[in-house]
C-alpha positions as CSV (number, residue, x, y, z in Angstrom):
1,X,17.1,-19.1,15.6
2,X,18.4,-16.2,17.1
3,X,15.9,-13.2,18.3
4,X,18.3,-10.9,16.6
5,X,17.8,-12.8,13.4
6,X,13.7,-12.5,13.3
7,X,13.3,-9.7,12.2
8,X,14.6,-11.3,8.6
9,X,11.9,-14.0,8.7
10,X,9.0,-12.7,6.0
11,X,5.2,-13.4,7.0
12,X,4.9,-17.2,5.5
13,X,8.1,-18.1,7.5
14,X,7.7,-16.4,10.7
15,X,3.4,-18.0,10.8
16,X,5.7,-21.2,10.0
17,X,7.8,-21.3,12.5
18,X,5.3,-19.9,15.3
19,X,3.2,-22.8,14.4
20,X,6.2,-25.5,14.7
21,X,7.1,-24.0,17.8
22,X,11.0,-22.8,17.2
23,X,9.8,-19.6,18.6
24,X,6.9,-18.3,20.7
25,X,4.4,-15.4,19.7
26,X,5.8,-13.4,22.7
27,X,9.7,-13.9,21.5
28,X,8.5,-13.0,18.3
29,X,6.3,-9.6,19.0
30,X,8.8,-8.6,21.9
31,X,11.5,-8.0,18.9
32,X,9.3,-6.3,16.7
33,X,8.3,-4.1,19.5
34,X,12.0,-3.7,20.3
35,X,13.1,-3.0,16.5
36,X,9.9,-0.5,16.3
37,X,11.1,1.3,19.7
38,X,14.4,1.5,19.2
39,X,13.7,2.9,15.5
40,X,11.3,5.6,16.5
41,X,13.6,8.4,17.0
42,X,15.2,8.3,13.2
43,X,12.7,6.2,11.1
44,X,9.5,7.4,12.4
45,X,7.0,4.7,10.9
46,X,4.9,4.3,13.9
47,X,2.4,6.4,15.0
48,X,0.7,4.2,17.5
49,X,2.7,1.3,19.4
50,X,0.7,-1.0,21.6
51,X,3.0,-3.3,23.4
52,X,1.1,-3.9,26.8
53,X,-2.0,-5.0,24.6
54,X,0.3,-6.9,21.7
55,X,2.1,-8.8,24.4
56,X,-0.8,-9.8,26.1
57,X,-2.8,-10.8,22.7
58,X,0.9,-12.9,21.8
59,X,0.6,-14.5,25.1
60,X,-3.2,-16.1,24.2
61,X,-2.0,-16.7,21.0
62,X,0.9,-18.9,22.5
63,X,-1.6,-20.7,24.4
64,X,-3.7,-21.2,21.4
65,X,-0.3,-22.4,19.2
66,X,0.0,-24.9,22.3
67,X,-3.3,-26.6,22.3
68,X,-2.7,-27.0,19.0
69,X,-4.7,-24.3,16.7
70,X,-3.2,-23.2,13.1
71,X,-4.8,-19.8,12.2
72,X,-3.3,-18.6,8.9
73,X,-1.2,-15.6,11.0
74,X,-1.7,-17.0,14.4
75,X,0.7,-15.1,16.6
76,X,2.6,-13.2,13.6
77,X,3.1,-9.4,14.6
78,X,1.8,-7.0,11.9
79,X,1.2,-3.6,11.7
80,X,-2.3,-1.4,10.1
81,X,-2.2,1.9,8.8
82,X,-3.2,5.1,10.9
83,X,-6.7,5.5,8.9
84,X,-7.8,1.8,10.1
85,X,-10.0,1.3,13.2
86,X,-8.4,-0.5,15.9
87,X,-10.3,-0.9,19.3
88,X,-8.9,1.2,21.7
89,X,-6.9,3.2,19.4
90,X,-7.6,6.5,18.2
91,X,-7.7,6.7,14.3
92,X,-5.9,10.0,13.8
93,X,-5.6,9.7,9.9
94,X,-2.2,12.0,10.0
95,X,-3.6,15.0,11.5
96,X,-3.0,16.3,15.1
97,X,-5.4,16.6,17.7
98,X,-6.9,14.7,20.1
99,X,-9.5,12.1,19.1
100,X,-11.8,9.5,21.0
101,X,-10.0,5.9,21.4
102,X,-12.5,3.3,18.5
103,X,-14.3,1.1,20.1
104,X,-14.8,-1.6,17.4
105,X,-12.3,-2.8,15.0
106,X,-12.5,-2.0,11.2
107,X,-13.5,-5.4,9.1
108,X,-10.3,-5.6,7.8
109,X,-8.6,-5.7,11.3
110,X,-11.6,-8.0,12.6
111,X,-9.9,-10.6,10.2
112,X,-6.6,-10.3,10.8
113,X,-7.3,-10.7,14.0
114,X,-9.4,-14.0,13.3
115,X,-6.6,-15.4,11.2
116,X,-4.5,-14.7,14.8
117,X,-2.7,-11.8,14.1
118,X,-1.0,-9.8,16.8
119,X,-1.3,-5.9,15.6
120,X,1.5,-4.1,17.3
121,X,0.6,-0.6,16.3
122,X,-0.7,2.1,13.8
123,X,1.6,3.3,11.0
124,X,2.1,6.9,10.1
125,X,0.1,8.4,7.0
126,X,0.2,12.2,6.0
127,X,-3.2,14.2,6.7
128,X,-6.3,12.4,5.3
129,X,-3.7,10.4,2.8
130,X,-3.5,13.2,0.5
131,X,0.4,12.7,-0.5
132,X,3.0,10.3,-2.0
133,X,5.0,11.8,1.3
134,X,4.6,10.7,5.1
135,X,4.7,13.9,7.2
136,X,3.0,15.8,9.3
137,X,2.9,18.8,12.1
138,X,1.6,16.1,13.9
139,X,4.4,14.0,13.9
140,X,7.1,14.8,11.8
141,X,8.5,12.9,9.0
142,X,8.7,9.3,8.0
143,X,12.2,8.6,6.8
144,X,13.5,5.8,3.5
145,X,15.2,2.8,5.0
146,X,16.9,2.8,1.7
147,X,18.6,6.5,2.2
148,X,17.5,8.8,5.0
149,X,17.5,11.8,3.1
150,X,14.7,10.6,1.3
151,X,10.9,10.3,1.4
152,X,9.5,6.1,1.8
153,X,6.6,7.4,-0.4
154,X,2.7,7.5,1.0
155,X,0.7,7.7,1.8
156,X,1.1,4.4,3.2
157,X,4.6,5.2,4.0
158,X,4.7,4.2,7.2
159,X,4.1,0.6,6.5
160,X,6.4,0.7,3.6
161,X,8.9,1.9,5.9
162,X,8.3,-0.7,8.5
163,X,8.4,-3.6,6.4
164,X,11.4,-2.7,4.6
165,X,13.1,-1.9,7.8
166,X,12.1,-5.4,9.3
167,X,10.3,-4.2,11.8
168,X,7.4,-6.4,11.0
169,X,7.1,-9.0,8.1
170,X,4.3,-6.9,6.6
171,X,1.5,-4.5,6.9
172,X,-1.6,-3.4,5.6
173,X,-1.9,0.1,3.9
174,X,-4.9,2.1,2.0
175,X,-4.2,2.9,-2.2
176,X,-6.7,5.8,-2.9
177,X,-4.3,6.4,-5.7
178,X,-1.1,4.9,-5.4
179,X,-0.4,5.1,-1.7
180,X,0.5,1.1,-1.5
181,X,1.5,0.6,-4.8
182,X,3.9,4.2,-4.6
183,X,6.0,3.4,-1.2
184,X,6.2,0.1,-2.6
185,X,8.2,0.8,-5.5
186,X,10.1,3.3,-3.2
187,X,11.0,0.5,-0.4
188,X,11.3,-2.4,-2.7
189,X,8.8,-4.1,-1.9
190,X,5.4,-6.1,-3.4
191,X,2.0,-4.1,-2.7
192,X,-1.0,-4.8,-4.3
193,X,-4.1,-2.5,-4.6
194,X,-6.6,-5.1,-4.7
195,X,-9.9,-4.7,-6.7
196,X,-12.6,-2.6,-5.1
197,X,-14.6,-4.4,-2.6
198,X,-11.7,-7.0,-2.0
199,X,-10.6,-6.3,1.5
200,X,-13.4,-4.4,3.5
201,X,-13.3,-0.9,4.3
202,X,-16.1,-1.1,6.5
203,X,-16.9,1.0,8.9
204,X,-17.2,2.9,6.0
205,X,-19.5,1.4,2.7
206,X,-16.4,2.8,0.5
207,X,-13.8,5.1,0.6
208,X,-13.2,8.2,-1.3
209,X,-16.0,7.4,-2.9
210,X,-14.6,4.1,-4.1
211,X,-11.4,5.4,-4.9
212,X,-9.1,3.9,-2.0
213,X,-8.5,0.7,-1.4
214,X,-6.8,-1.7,1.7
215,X,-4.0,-3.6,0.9
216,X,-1.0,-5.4,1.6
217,X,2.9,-4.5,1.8
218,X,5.6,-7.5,1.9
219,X,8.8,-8.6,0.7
220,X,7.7,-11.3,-1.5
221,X,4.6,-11.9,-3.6
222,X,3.6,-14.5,-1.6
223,X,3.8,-13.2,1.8
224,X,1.7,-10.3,0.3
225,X,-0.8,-13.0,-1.3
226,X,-1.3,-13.9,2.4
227,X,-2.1,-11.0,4.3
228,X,-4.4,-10.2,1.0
229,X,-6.5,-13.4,1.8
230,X,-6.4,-13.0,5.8
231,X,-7.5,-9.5,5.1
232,X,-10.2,-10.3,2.6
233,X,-14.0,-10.7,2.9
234,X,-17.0,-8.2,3.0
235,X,-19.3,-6.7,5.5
236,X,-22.8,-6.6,5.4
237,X,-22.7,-3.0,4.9
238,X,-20.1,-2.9,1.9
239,X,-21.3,-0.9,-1.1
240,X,-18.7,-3.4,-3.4
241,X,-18.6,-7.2,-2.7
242,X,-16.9,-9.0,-5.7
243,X,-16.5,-12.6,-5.9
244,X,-14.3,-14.3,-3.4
245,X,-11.5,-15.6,-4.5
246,X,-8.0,-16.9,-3.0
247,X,-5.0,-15.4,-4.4
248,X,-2.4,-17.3,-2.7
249,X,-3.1,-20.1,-4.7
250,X,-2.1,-18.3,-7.7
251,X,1.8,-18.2,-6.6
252,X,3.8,-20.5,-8.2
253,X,1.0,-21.5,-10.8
254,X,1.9,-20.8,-14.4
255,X,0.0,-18.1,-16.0
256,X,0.7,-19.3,-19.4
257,X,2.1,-17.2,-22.2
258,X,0.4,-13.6,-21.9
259,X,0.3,-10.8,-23.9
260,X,1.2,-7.9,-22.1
261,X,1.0,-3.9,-22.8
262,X,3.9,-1.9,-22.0
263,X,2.2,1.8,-21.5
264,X,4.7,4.4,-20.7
265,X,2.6,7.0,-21.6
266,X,1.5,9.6,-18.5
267,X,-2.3,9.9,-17.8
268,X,-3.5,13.5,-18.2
269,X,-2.0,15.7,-15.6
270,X,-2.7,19.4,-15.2
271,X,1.0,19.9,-14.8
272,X,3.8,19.3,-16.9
273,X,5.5,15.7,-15.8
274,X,8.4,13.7,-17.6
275,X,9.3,10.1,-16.9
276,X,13.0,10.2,-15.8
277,X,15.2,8.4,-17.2
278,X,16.5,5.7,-14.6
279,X,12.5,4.6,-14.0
280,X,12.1,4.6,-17.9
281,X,15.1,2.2,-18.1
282,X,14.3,0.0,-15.1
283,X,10.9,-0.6,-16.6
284,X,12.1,-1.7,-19.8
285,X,14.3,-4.5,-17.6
286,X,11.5,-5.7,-16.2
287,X,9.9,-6.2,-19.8
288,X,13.2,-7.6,-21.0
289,X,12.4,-10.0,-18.0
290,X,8.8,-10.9,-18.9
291,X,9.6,-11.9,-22.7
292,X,12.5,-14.2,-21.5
293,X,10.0,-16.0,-18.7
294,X,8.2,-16.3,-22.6
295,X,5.6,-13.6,-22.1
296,X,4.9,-11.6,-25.4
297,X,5.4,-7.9,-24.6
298,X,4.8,-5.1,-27.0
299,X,4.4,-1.3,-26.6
300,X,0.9,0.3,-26.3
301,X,-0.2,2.6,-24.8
302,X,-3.7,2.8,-22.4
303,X,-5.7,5.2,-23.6
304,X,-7.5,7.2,-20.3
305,X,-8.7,10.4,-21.9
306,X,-9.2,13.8,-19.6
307,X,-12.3,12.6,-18.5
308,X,-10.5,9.9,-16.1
309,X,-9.0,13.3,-14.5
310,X,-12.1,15.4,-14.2
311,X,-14.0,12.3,-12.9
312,X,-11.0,11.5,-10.1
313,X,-11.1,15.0,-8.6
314,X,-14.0,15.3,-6.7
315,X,-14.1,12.0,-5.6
316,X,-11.1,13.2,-4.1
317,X,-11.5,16.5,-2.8
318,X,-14.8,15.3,-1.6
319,X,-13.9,12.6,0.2
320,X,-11.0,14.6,2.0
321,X,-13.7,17.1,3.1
322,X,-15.9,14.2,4.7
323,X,-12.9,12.2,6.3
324,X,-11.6,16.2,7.5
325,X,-15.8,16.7,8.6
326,X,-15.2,13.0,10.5
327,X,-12.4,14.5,12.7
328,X,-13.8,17.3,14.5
329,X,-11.0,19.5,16.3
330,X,-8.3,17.9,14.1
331,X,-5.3,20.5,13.3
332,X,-4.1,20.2,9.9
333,X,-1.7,21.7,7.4
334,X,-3.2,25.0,5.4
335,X,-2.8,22.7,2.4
336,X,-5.7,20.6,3.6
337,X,-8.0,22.9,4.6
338,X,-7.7,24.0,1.2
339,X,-8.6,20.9,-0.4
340,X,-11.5,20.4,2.0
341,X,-12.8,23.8,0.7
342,X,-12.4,22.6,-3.0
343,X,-14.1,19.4,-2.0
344,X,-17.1,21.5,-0.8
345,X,-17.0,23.4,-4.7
346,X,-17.1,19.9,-6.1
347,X,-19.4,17.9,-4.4
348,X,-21.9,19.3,-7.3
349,X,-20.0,17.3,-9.6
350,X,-20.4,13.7,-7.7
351,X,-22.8,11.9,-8.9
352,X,-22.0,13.0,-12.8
353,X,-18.2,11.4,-11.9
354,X,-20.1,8.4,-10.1
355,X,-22.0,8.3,-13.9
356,X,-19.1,8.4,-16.1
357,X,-17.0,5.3,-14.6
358,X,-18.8,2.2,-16.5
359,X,-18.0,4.7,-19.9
360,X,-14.6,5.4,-17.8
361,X,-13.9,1.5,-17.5
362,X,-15.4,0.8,-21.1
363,X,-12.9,2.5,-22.5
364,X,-10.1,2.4,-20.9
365,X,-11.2,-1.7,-20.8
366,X,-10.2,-1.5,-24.7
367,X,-6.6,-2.7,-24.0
368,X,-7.5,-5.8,-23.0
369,X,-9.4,-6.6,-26.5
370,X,-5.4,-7.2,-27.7
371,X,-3.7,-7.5,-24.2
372,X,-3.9,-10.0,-20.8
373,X,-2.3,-7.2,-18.2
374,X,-0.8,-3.8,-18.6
375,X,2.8,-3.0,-17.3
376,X,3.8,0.5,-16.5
377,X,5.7,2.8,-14.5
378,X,4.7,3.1,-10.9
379,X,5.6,6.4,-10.2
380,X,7.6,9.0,-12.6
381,X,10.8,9.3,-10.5
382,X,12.5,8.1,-8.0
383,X,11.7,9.0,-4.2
384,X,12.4,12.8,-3.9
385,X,13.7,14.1,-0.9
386,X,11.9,14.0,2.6
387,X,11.6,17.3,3.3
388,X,10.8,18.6,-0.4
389,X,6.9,18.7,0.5
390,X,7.6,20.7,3.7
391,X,6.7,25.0,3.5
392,X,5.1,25.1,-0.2
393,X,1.7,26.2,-0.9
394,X,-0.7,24.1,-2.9
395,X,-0.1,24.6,-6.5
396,X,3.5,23.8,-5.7
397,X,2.8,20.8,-3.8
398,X,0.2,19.3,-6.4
399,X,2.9,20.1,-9.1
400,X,5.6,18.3,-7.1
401,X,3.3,15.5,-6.5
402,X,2.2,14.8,-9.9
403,X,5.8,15.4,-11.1
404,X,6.4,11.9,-9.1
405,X,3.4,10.1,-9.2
406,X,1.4,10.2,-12.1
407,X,0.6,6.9,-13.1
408,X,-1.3,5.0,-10.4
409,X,-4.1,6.9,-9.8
410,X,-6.9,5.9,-13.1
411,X,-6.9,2.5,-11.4
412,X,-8.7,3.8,-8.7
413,X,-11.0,5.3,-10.8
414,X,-12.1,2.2,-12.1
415,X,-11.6,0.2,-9.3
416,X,-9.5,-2.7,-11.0
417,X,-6.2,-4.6,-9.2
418,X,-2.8,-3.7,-9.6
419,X,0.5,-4.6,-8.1
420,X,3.9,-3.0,-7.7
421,X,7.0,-5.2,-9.1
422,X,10.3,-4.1,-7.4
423,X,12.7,-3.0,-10.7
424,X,15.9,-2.5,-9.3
425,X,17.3,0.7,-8.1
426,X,19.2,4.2,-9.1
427,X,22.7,4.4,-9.8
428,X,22.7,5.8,-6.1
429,X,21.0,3.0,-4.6
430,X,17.0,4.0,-4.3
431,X,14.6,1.2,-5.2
432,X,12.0,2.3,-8.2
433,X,8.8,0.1,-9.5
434,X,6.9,-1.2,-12.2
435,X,3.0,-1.9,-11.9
436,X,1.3,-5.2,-13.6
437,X,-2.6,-3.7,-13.9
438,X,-5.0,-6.1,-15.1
439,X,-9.0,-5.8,-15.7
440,X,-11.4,-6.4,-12.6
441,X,-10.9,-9.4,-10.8
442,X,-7.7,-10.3,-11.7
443,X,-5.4,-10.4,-9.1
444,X,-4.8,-14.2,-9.3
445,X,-3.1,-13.7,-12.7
446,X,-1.1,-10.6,-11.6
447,X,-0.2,-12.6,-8.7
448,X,0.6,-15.4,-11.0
449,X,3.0,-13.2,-13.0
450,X,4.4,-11.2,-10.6
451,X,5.5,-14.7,-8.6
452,X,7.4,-15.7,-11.5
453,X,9.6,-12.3,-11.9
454,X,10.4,-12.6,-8.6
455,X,11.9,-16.1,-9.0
456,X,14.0,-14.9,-11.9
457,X,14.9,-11.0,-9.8
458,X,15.0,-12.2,-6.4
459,X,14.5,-8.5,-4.8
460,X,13.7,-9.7,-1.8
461,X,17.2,-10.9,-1.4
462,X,18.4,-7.3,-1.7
463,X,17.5,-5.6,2.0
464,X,18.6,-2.0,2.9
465,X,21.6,-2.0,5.1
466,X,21.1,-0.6,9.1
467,X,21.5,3.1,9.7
468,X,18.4,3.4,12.1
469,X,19.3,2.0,15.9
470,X,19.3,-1.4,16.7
471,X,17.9,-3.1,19.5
């Protein structure tokens, strides 16, 4: 094996290999800090690179590998999201400024780092994860590895980026309402938004008010399956601790024949959105693929109801307000400052949108009387252009976002797991998605299902071709 070639290897097969010993931790994260360097200038997914502290932590994991320890990830390189604690690290959350190094690792990093993970940096997000874009004043713009001209999607779009790239097998991100699922579908990859609770987001009880999420970012389903388990487990602290469970186990098993929605219809938006054409059509193949795997798909729509949008917004615009209050000096774009002000005329409104979500989930939980999982769009169209976000006030900017992206948000609302299918790409070559979304706890069955499409589409065979430099 060639160091050249590693950065091909997915997250299963690189642990795999570590652990037989055709290549050492330190080979391994020295070319995924190599890939991420040498990227930097054009791709931008990094905000935070640490390769004094990831060599030395590859180093003791080499020692462990030689005395014989099997962690799940021991040695692998992967990379966190810029709104996760990571000792040592500032957690800048896409803003500028200058902010105090953390001095205890998030939960979620705490296991990763048990299951002998080497993190080799922070991934860019836009301010406070407020976009489907990843920019910032702060550190300019995160490009497609699919087409540079074009946004990779947030606001986890650094680790989309990254892991479509190669730069590292995979990477965690945050979904507080779409931002894994969204630069998923717009880097070809598998992300799952797990159900609330899953993966820790301790140090805070929740996020956003329960609203966002940590999850995964991979090639395959089951390389995401495994950095979902790694990742997995509560804290003391945790406001939401379901029912442990191990998803990996669900890959390859056979889900049986399901019933499956296919909802096209858009959730309520304040703004007027249409689903464009290509998405509509790539969706429909990946139904046309579920009936001939023998699944039973018929069109029906979920029924959310306005009430799913008044309950989502200040839960939102709240919780940018706090995470802005949490990051005292920090220099942000207008647009945020505005929504931190809205967030302050909101927070009124909390606990009556804290209220409505068991009527939210009861009714919206009516699918499932006729259905086993939902299949819809991920986002409306495909990814818009990078600097389309850039100079436009707010009402501009929330109509351009919900013009893209209005279809993965009500699952944060109610807090159930969903996961972005790769469907194939425009007639000029940009990856769009589908999302499975099932009823709470069900991320072995969407795992389940989403294993077997990839056996029968094979995306992850399809990788974007090099126009970022090269090691």
């Amino acid at each position: 094996m060639t160091l050249a070639s590693v950065g091909e290897l997915g997250l299963a097969e690189l642990a795999a290999a570590l652990a037989a010993g055709t290549l050492t931790s330190v080979e391994a994260t020295s070319a995924a800090l190599d890939r991420i360097e040498a990227s930097q200038g054009t791709l931008n997914a990094f905000r935070i690179v640490r390769r004094a502290e990831a060599l030395a932590e590859a180093a003791d994991a080499d020692r462990k590998l030689a005395a014989g320890h099997r962690e799940p990830l021991l040695g692998v390189p992967l990379a966190i999201k810029d709104d996760t604690d990571l000792t040592g690290t500032p957690t800048a959350f896409g803003c500028g400024g200058e902010f105090p190094a953390k001095t205890e690792d998030a939960e979620s990093v705490r296991r990763l780092r048990a299951a002998g993970a080497v993190i080799v940096g922070k991934t860019n997000t836009c301010e406070l994860g407020q976009l489907p874009f990843t920019s910032g004043d702060a550190f300019g713009h995160t490009t497609n590895p699919w087409s540079a001209g074009h946004t990779p999607g947030g606001s986890s779009g650094g680790s989309g980026a990254a892991v479509a790239a190669g730069l590292v097998p995979a990477a965690l991100g945050s979904d507080g309402a779409g931002s894994v699922r969204i630069p998923a579908a717009w880097n070809n990859l598998v992300g799952i938004k797990p159900q609330r609770g899953r993966i820790s987001t301790w140090p805070l009880p929740e996020a956003f008010y329960g609203l966002t999420v940590n999850g995964p970012l991979a090639r395959t389903v089951a390389d995401a399956a495994l950095l979902l388990d790694a990742a997995a487990g509560p804290h003391p602290g945790d406001l939401h601790t379901p029912t442990a469970l191990r998803v990996s186990d669900a890959v390859g098993r056979d889900p049986g024949r399901l019933r499956i929605a296919l909802s096209l219809r858009i959730p309520f938006t304040a703004t007027r959105t249409t689903l464009d054409r290509e998405v509509e059509a790539r969706v429909h193949a990946t139904a046309a693929t579920l009936r001939r795997l023998g699944h039973e798909v018929t069109v029906a729509d979920v029924h959310y109801g306005v009430l799913m949008g008044a309950t989502f917004l200040p839960r939102s615009m709240v919780g940018i307000r706090e995470a802005l209050d949490r990051l005292p000096g920090a220099q942000v774009d207008p647009r945020t400052t505005h929504n931190a002000a809205v967030g302050r005329i909101l927070s009124p409104l909390l606990s009556a949108a804290r209220r409505a979500e068991p009527l939210l989930r009861l009714r919206t939980g009516r699918i499932f009387d006729d259905f086993d999982l939902v299949l819809a769009p991920t986002t409306a169209t495909p990814p818009p252009g990078v600097h389309e976000i850039d100079d436009i006030g707010s009402w501009a900017t929330d109509e351009l976002i919900t013009a893209a992206c209005p279809y993965t948000w009500p699952w944060n609302v109610v807090g159930w797991p969903a996961v972005n299918i790769p469907s194939g790409f425009t007639a000029t070559g940009l990856p769009v998605g589908s999302q499975l979304m099932g009823p709470a706890n069900s991320e072995p069955l969407l795992v389940s299902v989403a294993a077997q499409l990839e056996s029968e589409l094979e995306w992850h065979k399809n990788r974007p071709t090099p126009w970022w430099p090269q090691p």
